[in-house]
N, C-alpha and C positions, 0 to 999 in steps of 0.2 A: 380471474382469481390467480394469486399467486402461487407459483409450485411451492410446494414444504421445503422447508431450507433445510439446511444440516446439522443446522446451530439454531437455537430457540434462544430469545431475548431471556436473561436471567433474572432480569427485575422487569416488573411492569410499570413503573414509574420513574421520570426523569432516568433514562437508561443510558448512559453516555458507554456505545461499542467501540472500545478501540482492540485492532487487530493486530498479531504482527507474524511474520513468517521466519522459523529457524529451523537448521538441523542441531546434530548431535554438539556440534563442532563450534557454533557463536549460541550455546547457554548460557555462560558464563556474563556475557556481552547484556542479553538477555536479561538476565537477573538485575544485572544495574539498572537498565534502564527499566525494569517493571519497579524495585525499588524507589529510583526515583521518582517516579510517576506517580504510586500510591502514596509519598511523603507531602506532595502535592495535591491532592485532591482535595474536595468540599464533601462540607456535609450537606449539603444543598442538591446532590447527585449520587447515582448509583453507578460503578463500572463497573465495566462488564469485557474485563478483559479475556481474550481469545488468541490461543498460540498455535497458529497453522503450521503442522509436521508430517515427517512419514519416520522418521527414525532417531527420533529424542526419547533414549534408555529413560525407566521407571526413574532409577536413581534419579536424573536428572530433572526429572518431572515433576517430584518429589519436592527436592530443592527448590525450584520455581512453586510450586503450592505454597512449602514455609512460609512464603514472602507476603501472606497475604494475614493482616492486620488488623484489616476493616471490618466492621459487617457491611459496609455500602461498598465492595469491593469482592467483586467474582474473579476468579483464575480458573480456567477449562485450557486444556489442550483437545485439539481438529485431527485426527489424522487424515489425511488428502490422499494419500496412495491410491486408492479403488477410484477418484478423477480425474487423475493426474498421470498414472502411467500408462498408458495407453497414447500418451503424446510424444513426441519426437522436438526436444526444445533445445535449441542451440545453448550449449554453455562454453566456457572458454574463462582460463584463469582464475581467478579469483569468483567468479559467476556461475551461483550452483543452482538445478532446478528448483531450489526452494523460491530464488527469485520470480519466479514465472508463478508462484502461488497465491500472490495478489491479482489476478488478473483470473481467478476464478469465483472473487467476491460476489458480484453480484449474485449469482446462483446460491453459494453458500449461505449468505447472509440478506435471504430474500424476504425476510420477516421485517428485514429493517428497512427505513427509510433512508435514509445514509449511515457511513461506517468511516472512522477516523484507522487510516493506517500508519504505523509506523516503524520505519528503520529499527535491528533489536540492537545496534550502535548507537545510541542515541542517550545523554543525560538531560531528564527533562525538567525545569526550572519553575516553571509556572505550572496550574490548572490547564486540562487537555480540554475540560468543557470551555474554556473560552474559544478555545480553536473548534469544538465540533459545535458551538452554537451560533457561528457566521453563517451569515443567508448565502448558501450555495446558488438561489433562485433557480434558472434554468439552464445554468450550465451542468456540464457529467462531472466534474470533479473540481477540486481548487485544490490549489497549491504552492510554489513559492518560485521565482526563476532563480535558472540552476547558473550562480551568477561565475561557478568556474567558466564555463562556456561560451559567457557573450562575449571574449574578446576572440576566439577564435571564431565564434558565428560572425564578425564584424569584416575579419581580415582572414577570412578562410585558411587559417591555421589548420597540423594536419593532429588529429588526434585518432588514434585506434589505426595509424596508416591512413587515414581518409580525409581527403579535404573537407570541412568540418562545416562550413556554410556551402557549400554543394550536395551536403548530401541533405542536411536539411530541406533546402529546398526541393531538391528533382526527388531525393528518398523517399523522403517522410513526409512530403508536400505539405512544410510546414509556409502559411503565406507572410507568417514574420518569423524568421529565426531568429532572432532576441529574443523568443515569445516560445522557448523550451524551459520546460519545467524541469525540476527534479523530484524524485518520485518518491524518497525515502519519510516524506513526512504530506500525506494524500487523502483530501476529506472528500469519499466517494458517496457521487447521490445514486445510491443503490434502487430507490423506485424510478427513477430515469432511465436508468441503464435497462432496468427488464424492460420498461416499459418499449425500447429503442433496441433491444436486444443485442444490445452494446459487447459481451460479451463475447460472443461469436465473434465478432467483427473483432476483437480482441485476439483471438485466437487463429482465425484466419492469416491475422495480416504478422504474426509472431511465428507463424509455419511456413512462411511465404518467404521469407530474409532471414540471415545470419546477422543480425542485428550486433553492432558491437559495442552498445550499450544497454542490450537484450530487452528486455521487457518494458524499461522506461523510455524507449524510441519508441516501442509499439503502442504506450499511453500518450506519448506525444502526439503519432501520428491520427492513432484516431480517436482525440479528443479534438483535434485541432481547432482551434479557435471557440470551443464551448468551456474553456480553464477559466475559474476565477480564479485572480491570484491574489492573496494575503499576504501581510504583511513579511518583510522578510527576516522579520526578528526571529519568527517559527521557523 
């Protein structure tokens, strides 16, 4: 049996969760893209949108509620503070601990069978159900290659200071690096993951490295070779 998640599905029919992680600082960012998204949807489905935080002010919160239009359309904000601080996660630049809040889904959202993540950068164009209704099958997650990357995974170009096809391979023991994803648009098979206790193993290998592309090296490395990948229009 599964542990009680944190988040309970809001609708019990055709429930399409998609998730996404912000602080105070990209709401703004945030709001467009849940704007977008809702202007997008069907009535054939229910969302069940969820905004993983530790420190996104009422006002703000507020604002992002407004945005909701629908009645087949939920908006909850997560606060993660009481699982999250107690960890020690490399940030650097522009790379804030919220990033590392995807990588606690499967625990969170252990009611669900898979959970569609997304970047809160993002203007979205189409239906999110057509991307969260792809057969994941038996892989942990799908997603799209992260196409800035393959010429430097080709010709070991150096990005972040680091020769960029070396570290793929010895790093992240990825067995193709052409075959790195990117993490900002990610349909997670959440009953896999517990069932594989995927998570941990998440967590391990993100305390282990100063990752210099933080948390999506550590979905790289340990999904390695179980990614479907979809189309790259998404």
């Amino acid at each position: 049996m599964r542990n009680k998640s944190l988040i309970e599905p809001a609708f019990k029919n055709k429930n399409i969760p998609i998730v996404f992680s912000s602080d105070n600082n990209y709401v703004y960012y945030l709001g467009v893209c849940i704007k977008s998204l809702i202007c997008n949807t069907s009535t054939q489905y229910n969302y069940d949108i969820v905004i993983l935080e530790s420190n996104i002010s009422d006002k703000n919160k507020n604002k992002i509620l407004e945005l909701k239009n629908k009645d087949n359309v939920s908006i909850r904000f997560c606060n993660v503070k009481s699982i999250t601080e107690n960890y020690k996660f490399f940030t650097k630049d522009y790379f804030t601990i919220e990033t590392y809040y995807r990588l606690f889904i499967p625990s969170i959202f252990s009611q669900y069978e898979k959970v569609l993540y997304l970047d809160c950068d993002l203007v979205i164009l189409h239906d999110v159900a057509q991307l969260y209704n792809i057969n994941i099958k038996d892989n942990l997650l799908a997603a799209t290659w992260n196409i800035s990357t393959i010429v430097q995974a080709q010709t070991n170009q150096i990005i972040k200071g680091i020769p960029w096809k070396d570290y793929l391979e010895k790093e992240l023991k990825l067995d193709n690096p052409i075959n790195y994803f990117q993490a900002g648009v990610c349909l997670f098979n959440v009953a896999l993951m517990i069932k594989e206790n995927i998570q941990q193993k998440f967590l391990i290998r993100a305390l282990s490295y100063n990752h210099p592309l933080v948390d999506q090296d550590v979905l790289n490395n340990v999904c390695n070779n179980r990614v479907l990948f979809f189309e790259q229009q998404w």
